[in-house]
C-alpha positions as CSV (number, residue, x, y, z in Angstrom):
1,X,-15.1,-54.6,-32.5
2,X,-18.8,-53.6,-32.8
3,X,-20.1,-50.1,-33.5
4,X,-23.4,-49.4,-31.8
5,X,-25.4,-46.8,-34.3
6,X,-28.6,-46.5,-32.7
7,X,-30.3,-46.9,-29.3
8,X,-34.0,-46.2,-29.2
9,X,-36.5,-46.5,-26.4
10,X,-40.4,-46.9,-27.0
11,X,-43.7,-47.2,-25.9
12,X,-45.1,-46.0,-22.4
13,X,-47.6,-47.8,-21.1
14,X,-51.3,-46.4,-19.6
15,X,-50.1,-46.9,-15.8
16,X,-47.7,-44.1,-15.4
17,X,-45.9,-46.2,-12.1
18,X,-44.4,-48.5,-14.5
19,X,-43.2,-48.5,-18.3
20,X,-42.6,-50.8,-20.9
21,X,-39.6,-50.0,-22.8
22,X,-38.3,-51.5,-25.8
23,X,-34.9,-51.6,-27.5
24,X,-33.9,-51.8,-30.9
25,X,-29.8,-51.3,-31.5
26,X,-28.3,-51.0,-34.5
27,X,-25.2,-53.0,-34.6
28,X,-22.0,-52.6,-37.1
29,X,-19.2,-55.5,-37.1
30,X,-15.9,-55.0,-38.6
31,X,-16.8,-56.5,-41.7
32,X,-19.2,-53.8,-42.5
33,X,-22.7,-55.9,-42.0
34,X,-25.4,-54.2,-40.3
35,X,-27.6,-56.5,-38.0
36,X,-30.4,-55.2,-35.9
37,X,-31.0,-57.0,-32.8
38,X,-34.2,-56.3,-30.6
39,X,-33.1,-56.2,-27.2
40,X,-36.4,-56.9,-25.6
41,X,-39.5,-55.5,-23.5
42,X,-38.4,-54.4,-20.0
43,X,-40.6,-52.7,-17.3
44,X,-38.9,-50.0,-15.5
45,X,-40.5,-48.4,-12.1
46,X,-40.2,-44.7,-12.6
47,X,-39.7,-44.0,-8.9
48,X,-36.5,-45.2,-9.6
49,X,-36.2,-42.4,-12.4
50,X,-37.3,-39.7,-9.5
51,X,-35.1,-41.5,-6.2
52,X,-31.7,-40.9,-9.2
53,X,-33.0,-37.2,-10.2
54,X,-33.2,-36.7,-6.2
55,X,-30.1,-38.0,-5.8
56,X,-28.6,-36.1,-9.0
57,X,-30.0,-32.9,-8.1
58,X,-28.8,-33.4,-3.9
59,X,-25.2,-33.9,-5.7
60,X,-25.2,-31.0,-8.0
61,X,-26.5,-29.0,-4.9
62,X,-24.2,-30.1,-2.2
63,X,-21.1,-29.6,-4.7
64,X,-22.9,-26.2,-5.9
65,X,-22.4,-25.2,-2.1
66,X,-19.5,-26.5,-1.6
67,X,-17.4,-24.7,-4.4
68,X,-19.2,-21.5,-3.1
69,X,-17.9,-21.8,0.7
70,X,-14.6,-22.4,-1.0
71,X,-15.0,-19.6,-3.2
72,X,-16.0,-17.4,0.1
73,X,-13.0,-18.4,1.9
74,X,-10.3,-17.8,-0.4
75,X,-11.8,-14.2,-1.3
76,X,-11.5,-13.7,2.4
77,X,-7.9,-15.2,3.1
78,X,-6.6,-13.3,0.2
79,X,-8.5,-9.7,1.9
80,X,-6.9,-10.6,5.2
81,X,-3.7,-10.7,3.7
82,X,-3.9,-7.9,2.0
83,X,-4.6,-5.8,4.9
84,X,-1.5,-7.3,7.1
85,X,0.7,-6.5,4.1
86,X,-0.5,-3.1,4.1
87,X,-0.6,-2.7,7.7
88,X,2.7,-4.1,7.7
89,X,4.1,-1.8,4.9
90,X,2.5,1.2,6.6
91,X,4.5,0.7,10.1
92,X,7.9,0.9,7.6
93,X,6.7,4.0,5.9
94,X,5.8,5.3,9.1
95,X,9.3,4.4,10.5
96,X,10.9,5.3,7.8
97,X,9.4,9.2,7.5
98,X,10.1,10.0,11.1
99,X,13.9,8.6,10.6
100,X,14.4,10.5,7.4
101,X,12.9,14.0,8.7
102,X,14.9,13.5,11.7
103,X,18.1,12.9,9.4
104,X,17.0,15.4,7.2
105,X,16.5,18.6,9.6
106,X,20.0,17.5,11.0
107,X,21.6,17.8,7.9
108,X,20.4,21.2,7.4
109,X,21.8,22.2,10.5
110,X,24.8,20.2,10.8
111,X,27.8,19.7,8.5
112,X,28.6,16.2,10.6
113,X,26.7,13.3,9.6
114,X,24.4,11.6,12.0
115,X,25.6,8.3,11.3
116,X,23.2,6.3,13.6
117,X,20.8,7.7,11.9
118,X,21.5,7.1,8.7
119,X,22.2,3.8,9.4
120,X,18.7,3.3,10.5
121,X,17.8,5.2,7.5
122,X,19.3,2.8,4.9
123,X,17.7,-0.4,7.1
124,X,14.6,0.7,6.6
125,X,15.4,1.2,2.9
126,X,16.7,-2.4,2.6
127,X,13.5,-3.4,4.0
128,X,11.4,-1.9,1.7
129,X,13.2,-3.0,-1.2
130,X,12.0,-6.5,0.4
131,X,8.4,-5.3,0.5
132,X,7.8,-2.5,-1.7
133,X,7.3,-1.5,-5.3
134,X,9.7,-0.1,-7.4
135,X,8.2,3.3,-7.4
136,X,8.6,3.1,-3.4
137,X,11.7,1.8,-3.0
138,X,12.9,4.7,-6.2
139,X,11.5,7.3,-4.3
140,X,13.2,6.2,-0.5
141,X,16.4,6.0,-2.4
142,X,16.3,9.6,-3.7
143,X,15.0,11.0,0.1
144,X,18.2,9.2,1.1
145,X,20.6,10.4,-1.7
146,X,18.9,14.2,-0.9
147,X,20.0,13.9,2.9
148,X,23.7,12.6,2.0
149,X,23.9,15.7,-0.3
150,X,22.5,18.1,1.9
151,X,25.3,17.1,4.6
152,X,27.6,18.7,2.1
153,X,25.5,22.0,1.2
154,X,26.3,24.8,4.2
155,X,24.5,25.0,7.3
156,X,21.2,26.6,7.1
157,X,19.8,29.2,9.9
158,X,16.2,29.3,11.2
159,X,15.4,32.1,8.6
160,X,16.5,30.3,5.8
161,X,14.4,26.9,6.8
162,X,11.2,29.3,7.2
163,X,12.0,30.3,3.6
164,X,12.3,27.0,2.8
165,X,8.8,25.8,4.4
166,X,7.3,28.9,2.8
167,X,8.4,28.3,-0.7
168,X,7.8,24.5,-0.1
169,X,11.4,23.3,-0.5
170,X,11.7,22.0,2.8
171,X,9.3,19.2,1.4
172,X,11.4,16.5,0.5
173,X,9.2,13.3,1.6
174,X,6.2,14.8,-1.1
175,X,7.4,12.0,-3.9
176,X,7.8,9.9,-1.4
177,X,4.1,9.8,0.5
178,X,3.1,10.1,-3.2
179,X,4.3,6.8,-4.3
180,X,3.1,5.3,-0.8
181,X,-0.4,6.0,-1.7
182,X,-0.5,5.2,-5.2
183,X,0.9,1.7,-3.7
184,X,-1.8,1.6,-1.0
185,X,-4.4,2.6,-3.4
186,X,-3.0,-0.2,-5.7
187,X,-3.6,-3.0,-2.6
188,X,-7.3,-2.7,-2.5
189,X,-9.0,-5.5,-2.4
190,X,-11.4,-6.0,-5.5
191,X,-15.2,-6.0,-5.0
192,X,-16.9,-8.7,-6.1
């Protein structure tokens, strides 16, 4: 085994094309002996030097680009998906309100359940239990659990459901559109 301590180069000489260069290496065996060996006088054209910093400088620049344009296309496959994942969640939301105001109104006027209805009701809840957060899919639950009650309560004339809108009871999808924009607001993409 040899240990190499020192590498030196020297001496330039007056025509800058070419220059001399002159090794001295310090050299350790195992037995602990040092032994310095000159390595000799070697000319060296120094448009060599600039062709390998050309080249070293292409490379750094052509990797330089390419981790950009890779950097530039996951930022935008990761935005596109972000905005089918919301588009998508906003068609259920959308299907989902209309299908629980329908169910709801009916259960303020009727004391029999509209069973295809609610049926459609709970498959959209399934599916957002799929796709949604918790706060969505806690809210959907309680608009559901508030219809299936409200079947039971008594029937409820047109006065009483203007008292209702008036005092702002008749609301019972606030929570819900709540939690559906905190989620939306949640999906934005980050700018850069």
């Amino acid at each position: 085994m040899v240990l190499v301590l020192s590498l030196r180069t020297t001496k330039l000489t007056a025509d800058f094309r070419r220059a001399a260069v002159v090794r001295d290496v310090v050299i350790v065996t195992p037995g602990g002996h040092q032994r310095r060996q000159f390595v000799g006088d070697y000319t060296l054209d120094t448009s060599i030097i600039s062709a390998l910093a050309a080249l070293t400088g292409a490379a750094v620049g052509g990797l330089t680009s390419g981790i950009a344009n890779w950097l530039n296309h996951r930022t935008q496959v990761r935005a596109q998906w972000i905005l089918h994942e919301k588009s998508r969640r906003q068609i259920l939301y959308r299907d989902f309100i209309e299908e629980a105001s329908k169910c709801y109104i009916d259960s303020l006027q009727h004391d029999e359940a509209d069973i295809p209805g609610l049926v459609g009701l709970y498959a959209k809840l399934s599916r957002m239990r799929t796709l949604s957060s918790k706060p969505v899919v806690h809210s959907a639950e309680e608009v559901a659990r508030k219809i299936m009650d409200t079947y039971l309560e008594p029937d409820k004339s047109f006065v009483e459901l203007r008292e209702m809108t008036i005092d702002g009871k008749i609301d019972l999808l606030r929570g819900f559109s709540d939690a559906c924009h905190d989620e939306f607001e949640d999906m934005r993409p980050l700018s850069l």
